[in-house]
N, C-alpha and C positions, 0 to 999 in steps of 0.2 A: 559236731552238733550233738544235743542231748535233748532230752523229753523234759520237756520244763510244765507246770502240775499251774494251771488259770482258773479262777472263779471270775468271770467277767460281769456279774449283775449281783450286786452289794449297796443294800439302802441302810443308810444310818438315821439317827432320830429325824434328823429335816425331813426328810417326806414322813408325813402326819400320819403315813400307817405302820411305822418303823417302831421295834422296840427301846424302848429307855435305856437297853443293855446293847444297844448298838452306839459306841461310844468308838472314841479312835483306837485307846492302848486296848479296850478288850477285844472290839475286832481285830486290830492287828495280831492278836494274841493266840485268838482261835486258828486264823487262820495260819498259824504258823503249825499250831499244833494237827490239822488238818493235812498239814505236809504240802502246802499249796508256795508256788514261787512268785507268784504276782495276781495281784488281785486290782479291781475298775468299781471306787463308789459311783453308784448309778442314782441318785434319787429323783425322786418326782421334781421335772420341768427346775430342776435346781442344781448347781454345783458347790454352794456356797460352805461346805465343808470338806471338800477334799483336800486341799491346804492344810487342814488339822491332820487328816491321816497321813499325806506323806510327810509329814514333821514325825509324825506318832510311828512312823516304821523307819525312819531313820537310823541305821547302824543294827536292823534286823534280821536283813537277809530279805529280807522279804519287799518288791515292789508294787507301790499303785500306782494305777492308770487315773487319770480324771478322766468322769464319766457322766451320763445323766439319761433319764429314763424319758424321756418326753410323749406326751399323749397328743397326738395330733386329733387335729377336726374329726374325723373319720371314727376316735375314739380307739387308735390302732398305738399300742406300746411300742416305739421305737427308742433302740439304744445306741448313744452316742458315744464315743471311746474319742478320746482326744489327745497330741502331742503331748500338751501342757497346758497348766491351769488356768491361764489366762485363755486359752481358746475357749476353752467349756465354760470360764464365765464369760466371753462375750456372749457365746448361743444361749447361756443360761440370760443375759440381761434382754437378751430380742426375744424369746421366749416369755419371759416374764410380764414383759409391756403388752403382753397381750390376754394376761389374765387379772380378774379382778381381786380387789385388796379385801380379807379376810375381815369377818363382822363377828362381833362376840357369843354367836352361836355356832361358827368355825371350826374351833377346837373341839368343845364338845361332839360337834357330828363325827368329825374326822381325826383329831389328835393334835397335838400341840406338833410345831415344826421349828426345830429346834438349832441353832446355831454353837457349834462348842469351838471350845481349844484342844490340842492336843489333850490335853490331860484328861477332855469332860466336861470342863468346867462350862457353863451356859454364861454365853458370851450374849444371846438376845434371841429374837424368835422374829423369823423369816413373815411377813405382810400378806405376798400375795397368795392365792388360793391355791397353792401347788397340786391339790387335789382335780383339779378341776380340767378340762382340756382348753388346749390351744386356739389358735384360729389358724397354723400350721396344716395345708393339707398334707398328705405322707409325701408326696412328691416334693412337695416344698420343704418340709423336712429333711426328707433325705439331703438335698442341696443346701439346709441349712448349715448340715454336721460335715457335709464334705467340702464348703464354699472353707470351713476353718479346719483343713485337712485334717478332719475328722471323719473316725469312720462308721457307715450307719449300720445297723443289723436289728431288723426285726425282731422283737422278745418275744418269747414262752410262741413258736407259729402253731403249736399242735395245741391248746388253749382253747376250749370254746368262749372267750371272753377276750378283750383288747388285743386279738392278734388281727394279724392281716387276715391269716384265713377266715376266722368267725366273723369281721365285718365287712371284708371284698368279695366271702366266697371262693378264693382263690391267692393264688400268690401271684403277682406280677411279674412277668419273666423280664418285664422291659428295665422294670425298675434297677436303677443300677447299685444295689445293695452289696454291700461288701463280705457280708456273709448272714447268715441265719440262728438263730438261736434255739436250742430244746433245752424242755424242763428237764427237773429231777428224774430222776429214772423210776421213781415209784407211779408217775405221773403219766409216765410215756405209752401208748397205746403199741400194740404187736405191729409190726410192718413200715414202723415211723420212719427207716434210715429208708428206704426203699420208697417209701410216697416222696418223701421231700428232694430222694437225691436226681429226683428227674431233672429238679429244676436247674442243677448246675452251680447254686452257690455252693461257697465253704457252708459247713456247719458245723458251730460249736456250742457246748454245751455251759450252760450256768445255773447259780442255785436261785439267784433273785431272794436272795433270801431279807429277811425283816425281822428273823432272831438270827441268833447267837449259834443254837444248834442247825441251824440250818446253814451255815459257810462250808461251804467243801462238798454238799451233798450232791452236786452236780459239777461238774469241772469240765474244761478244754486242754485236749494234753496236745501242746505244741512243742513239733519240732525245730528246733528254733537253734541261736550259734548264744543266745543269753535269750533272759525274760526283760525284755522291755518293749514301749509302744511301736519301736521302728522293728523289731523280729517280730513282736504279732505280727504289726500291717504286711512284711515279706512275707509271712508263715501262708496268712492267708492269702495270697498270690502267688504260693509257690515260686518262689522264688529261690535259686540253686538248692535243689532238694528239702526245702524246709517244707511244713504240711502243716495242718490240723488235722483233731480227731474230738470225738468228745467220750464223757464215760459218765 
């Protein structure tokens, strides 16, 4: 077993707050030069380009997860990590039918949500309002991501904005979440491993990032037997000596 280097929350131009320089070859790009082993695009209530990035890291060393960031009712950021791509687009298509279709003061408010190829190239632009939340409550959620053994983990929870904590007041012990997630380290308040480790999940850490310089700025250092979706899911179940950590 060896320490293998995760950025688990990575949005590319499709979620409409994503930069233009979040493309496949140069995300893949950064992230290699970040020294990272595997990386999960997350975007808003969407999956519909991760297919371009694991083409776009093909023959790099480097692995993606399919991922998506979804905003339940609640207005609470949960992240969903998945087997394969076709799982995250089915929760992305159940997801989706629940929000409505994009009016041409859309972009402007929020940003254009953008569909590419491997290369960039803009392939079309995503309809429904990915911006906007679900009719998904978190519990339902959760069971959305894990009905397509996917797995769920609450984003940014030390956040006064879209986390559980800032709109439950607390973290749900019952909820059966797979592990937890913290910000960037510039972000993180004194005592954070210590509040959250009461409650017993894994925690790992991610950049969520929406530029370029931002991939790598937060990571999950998994001990794991390789970097792929089945040694996360063991890592974080400890399973024969594997673990997380974050940094």
């Amino acid at each position: 077993m060896k320490t293998y280097q995760a950025d688990l929350h990575i949005h590319s131009k499709l979620s409409p707050c994503g930069s233009w320089d979040m493309t496949p070859h140069r995300v893949v790009e950064r992230a290699k030069t970040a020294g990272l082993d595997l990386i999960a695009i997350c975007d808003h209530n969407a999956a519909g380009n991760v297919g371009a990035f694991m083409e776009a890291a093909e023959g790099t060393g480097l692995v993606v997860i399919a991922g998506m960031e979804i905003t339940t009712s609640e207005e609470i950021h949960v992240v969903g990590l998945f087997p394969d791509r076709e799982s995250a687009r089915d929760v992305a298509n159940s997801v989706q039918s629940t929000l409505p279709i994009t009016d041409a003061r859309y972009a402007s408010r929020f940003g254009e949500q953008v569909l590419m190829d491997p290369a960039g190239n803009i392939l079309g632009y995503e309809k429904h309002a990915l911006a906007m939340a679900t009719t998904f409550t978190l519990e339902e959620t959760v069971s959305l991501i894990q009905d397509r053994n996917g797995l769920a983990i609450p984003a940014h929870i030390e956040r006064p904005s879209f986390s559980v904590y800032s709109q439950l007041g607390d973290l749900p012990r019952w909820m059966p979440f797979d592990a937890v997630e913290v910000s960037p380290v510039a972000q993180r308040p004194i005592g954070l491993r210590e509040k959250f480790a009461r409650y017993g999940f894994p925690m790992v850490g991610s950049s969520d990032s929406h530029f370029l310089h931002e991939i790598g700025r937060a990571r999950t250092l998994m001990q794991a037997n390789g970097a792929s979706f089945r040694e996360l899911e063991a890592a974080l179940r400890k399973e024969e000596g594997r673990g997380v950590d974050y940094a």
